[in-house]
N, C-alpha and C positions, 0 to 999 in steps of 0.2 A: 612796780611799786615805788612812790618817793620814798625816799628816806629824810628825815632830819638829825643834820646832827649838831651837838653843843657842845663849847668847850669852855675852859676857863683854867686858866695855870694851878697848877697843884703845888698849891702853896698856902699856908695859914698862919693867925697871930692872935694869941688871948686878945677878948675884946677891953680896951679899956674907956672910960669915958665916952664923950657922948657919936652915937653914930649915926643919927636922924638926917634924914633928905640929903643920904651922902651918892647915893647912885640915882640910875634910870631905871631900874627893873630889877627881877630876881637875879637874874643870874648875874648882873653886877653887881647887889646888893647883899650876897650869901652870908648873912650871921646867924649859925646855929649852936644848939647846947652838947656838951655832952659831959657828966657829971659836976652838974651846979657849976661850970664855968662855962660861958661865952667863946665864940671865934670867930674872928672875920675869916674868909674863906675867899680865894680867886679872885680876882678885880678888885674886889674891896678892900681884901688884907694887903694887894700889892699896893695900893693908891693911901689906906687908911695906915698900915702899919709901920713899923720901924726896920725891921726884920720880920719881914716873912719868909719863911721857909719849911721844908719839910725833910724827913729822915730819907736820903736814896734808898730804892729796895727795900722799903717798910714792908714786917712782917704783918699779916692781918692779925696778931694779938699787940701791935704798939697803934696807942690812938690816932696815930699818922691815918692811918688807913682808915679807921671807922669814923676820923671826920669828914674826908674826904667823901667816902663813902654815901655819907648822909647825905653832903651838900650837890653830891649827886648825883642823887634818886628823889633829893626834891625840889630839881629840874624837871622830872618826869611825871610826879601826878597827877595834874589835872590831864598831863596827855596820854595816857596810859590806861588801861583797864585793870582792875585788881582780879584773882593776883596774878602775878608776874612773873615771865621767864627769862632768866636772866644768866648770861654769860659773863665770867672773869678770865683771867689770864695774868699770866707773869711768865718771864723772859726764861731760857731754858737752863740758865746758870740759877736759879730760884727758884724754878718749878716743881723738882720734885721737894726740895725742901719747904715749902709753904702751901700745896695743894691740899693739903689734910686740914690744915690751917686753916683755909678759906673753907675750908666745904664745912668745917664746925660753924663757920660765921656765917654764913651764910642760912647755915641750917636750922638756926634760931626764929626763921620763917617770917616772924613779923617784924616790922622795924615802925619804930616812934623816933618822929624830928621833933625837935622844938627850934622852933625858928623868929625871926623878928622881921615882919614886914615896913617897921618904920624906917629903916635902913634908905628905902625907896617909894613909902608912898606917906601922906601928911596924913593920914586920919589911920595910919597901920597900928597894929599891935602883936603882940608875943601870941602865936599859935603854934599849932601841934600838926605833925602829918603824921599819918600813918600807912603806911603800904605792905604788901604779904607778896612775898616769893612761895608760889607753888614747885615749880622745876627750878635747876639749875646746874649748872658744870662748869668747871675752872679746866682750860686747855691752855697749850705753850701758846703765848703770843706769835710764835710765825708762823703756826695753824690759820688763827685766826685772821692773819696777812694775807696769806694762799686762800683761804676761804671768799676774805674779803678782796682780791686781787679777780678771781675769778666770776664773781658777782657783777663788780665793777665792770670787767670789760667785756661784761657780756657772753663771756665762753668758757661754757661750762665744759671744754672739751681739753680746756690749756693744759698740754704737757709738757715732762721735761723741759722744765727752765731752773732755774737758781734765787733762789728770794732771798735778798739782806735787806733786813731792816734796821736802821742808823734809830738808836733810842738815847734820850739823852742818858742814861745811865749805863746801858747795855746797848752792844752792838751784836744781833747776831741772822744765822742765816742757815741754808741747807738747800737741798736738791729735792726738785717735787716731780713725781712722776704719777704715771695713771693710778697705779696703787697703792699712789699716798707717799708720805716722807721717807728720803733715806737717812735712816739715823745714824749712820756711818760719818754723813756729810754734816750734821747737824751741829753749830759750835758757836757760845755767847761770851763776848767779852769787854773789853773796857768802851763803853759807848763813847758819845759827844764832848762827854763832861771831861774826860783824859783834855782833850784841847782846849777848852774853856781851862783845866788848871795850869797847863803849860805857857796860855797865854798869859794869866793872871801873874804865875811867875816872874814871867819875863815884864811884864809891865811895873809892879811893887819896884824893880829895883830904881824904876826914876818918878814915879806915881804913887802918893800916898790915896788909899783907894779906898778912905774911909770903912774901914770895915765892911765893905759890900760882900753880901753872904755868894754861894756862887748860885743859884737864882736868878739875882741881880745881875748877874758876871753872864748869866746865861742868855738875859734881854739884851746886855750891850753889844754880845757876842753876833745876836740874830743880827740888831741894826746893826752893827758894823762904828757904833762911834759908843765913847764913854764919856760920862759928863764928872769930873772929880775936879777939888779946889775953882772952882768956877773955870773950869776951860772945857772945852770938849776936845777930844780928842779920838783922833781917827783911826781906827781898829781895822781897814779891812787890808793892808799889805800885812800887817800882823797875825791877822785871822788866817790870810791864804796859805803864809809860814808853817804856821801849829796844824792847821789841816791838812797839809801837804803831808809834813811830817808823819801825821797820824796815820793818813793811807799807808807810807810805807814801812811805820813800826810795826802799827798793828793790825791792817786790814787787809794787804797784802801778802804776809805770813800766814795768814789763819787761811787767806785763800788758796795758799801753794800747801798748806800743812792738809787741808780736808778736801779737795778736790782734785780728784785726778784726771790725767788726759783723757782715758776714756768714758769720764761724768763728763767731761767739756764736749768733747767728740757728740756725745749723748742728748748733749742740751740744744734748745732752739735761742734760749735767749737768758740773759741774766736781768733781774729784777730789783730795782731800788725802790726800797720803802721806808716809810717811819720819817717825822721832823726831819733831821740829818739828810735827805734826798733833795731839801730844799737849798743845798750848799752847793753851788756850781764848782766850788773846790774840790769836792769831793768827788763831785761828779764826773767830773773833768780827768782826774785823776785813772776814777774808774775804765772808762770809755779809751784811756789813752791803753794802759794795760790789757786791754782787750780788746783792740780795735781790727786786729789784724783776724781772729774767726770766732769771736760773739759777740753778737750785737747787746749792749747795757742801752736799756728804757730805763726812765723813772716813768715809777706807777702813777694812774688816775691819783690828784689827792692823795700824796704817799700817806702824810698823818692820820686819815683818817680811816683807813683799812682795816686795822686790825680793830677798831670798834666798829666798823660795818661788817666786818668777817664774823664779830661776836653773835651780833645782830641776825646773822642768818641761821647761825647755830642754834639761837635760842628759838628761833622761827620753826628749828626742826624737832626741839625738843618739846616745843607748846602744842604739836601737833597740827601746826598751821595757822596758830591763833594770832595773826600777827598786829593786832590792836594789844594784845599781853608779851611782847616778846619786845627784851632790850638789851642792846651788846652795852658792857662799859667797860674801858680803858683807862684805866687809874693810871695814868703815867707820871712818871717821874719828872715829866715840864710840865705836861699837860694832864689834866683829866677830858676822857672825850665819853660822849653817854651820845648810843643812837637808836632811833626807834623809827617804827612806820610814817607814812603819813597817808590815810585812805584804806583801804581793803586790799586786800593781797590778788596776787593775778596766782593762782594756783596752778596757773598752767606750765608754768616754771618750775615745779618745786616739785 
């Protein structure tokens, strides 16, 4: 079965004055309502606004999330069947405190957009979607990793390995075996954004850095250069610094604090996933610390895993319906929403 999936930075900005023929299509164009005010949303808000940005680790009762939310699921309706099965998650340092959360928001069943297509087309106007959740379930994000790790490469038989997932706001990870997770090993803590603020730091003190929220600080961080007072400036010996760093404050303690010789002894191989797997600093870091008896992979498409892991969950809870079944990924850089594409090969599942 294809999959597609879509993303766009999670990030947003009251809409103000005029936004007409400002993008190519929806998902660059996302301006939706929620209580009598206006928001640009993803591409739009980062291109259109001043400060875009969003709360880290929004709880599903602050508007962070139910705009988010909105802007996308109305990526998904014309591709989708009503109604819909749908997967959420958050990082295990949140999980239990927000899953109650989610399942009340969710459990409101029906959802109304109001949206502006003039954003992206010349003859657009203000309309309405509306979409219905039948099923749903909120699991840990490195369920949905291991779900979507196991999809991806095809083997449904993958055991004993180690999955860390690098998220910009949470970093976390655990030990998967036949019968599922060892919660022993399981531990989420200061994601991406720990080096994004250590670099930000260290850079303020000879760089007036215009108030750039860390969002901003997060896009300079990926390319590798920042643009302030008309210079650019070249970020990535500075980036390799803080990320180096970061391995050895924080992601090499959590891995001698939760895994023992005999989980290593146990494992076939350790697993990078989530944005953060796309930092060869990181990676590099990894692979050196463990080179001598486990092998470190970065997963297929580490980003997009734990919304195709959603993805398949929701395929089991719909009963196989997978024109109605959608993983989505509210993340804290990114929002990712995946869904089918074609009819299901049932012989898989």
């Amino acid at each position: 079965m294809k999959i597609s999936t879509i993303a766009f930075p999670s990030v947003f900005e009251s809409a103000f004055g005029n936004n007409e023929n400002s993008s190519k299509d929806l998902l660059n164009g996302l301006k939706v309502k929620k209580d009598e005010k206006w928001y640009l949303v993803g591409n739009l808000a980062k291109r259109g606004g001043v400060n875009a940005s969003r709360i880290t680790n929004a709880s599903p009762q602050e508007e962070d999330y139910e705009i988010l939310f909105k802007a996308a699921m109305l990526n998904t309706v014309d591709r989708v069947q009503q109604p819909i099965s749908i997967t959420m998650g958050f990082p295990f340092s949140t999980y239990n405190v927000y899953k109650t959360a989610a399942e009340q928001f969710l459990s409101k069943r029906h959802f109304l957009v109001d949206y502006d297509t003039q954003t992206f087309n010349n003859t657009g106007s203000f309309k309405k979607a509306m979409f219905d959740i039948e099923k749903f379930e909120v699991i840990p994000e490195i369920v949905g990793g291991i779900i979507g790790l196991k999809k991806t490469t095809n083997n449904p038989n993958l055991d004993n390995f180690i999955a860390v997932s690098f998220g910009f706001g949470t970093v976390e990870g655990g030990m998967a075996t036949g019968d599922g997770l060892v919660h022993r090993t399981c531990f989420s803590s200061h994601g991406i954004r720990y080096a994004i603020n250590n670099l930000t730091r260290e850079l303020s003190q000879k760089h007036y850095l215009e108030m750039k929220n860390e969002h901003q600080l997060d896009d300079a961080f990926m390319k590798g250069s920042i643009f302030t007072n008309r210079k650019r400036i070249d970020l990535r010996e500075l980036r390799k610094t803080v990320l180096t760093q970061y391995y050895k404050e924080v992601i090499s303690p959590l891995m001698r604090s939760y895994f023992t010789d005999l989980d290593y002894e146990n494992c076939e191989k350790i697993y990078l996933m989530g944005g953060g797997a796309h930092y060869k600093e990181l990676t590099d870091a990894f692979t050196e610390e463990f080179r001598n008896f486990l092998p470190v992979e970065i997963a297929p498409e580490p980003e997009k895993l734990i919304s195709i892991g959603y993805l398949y969950n929701s395929l089991r809870i719909s009963d196989n319906k997978a024109q109605r079944s959608v993983g989505l990924d509210l993340g804290n850089s990114s929002s990712i929403i995946s869904i089918f594409d074609g009819e299901p090969n049932t012989a898989n599942h």
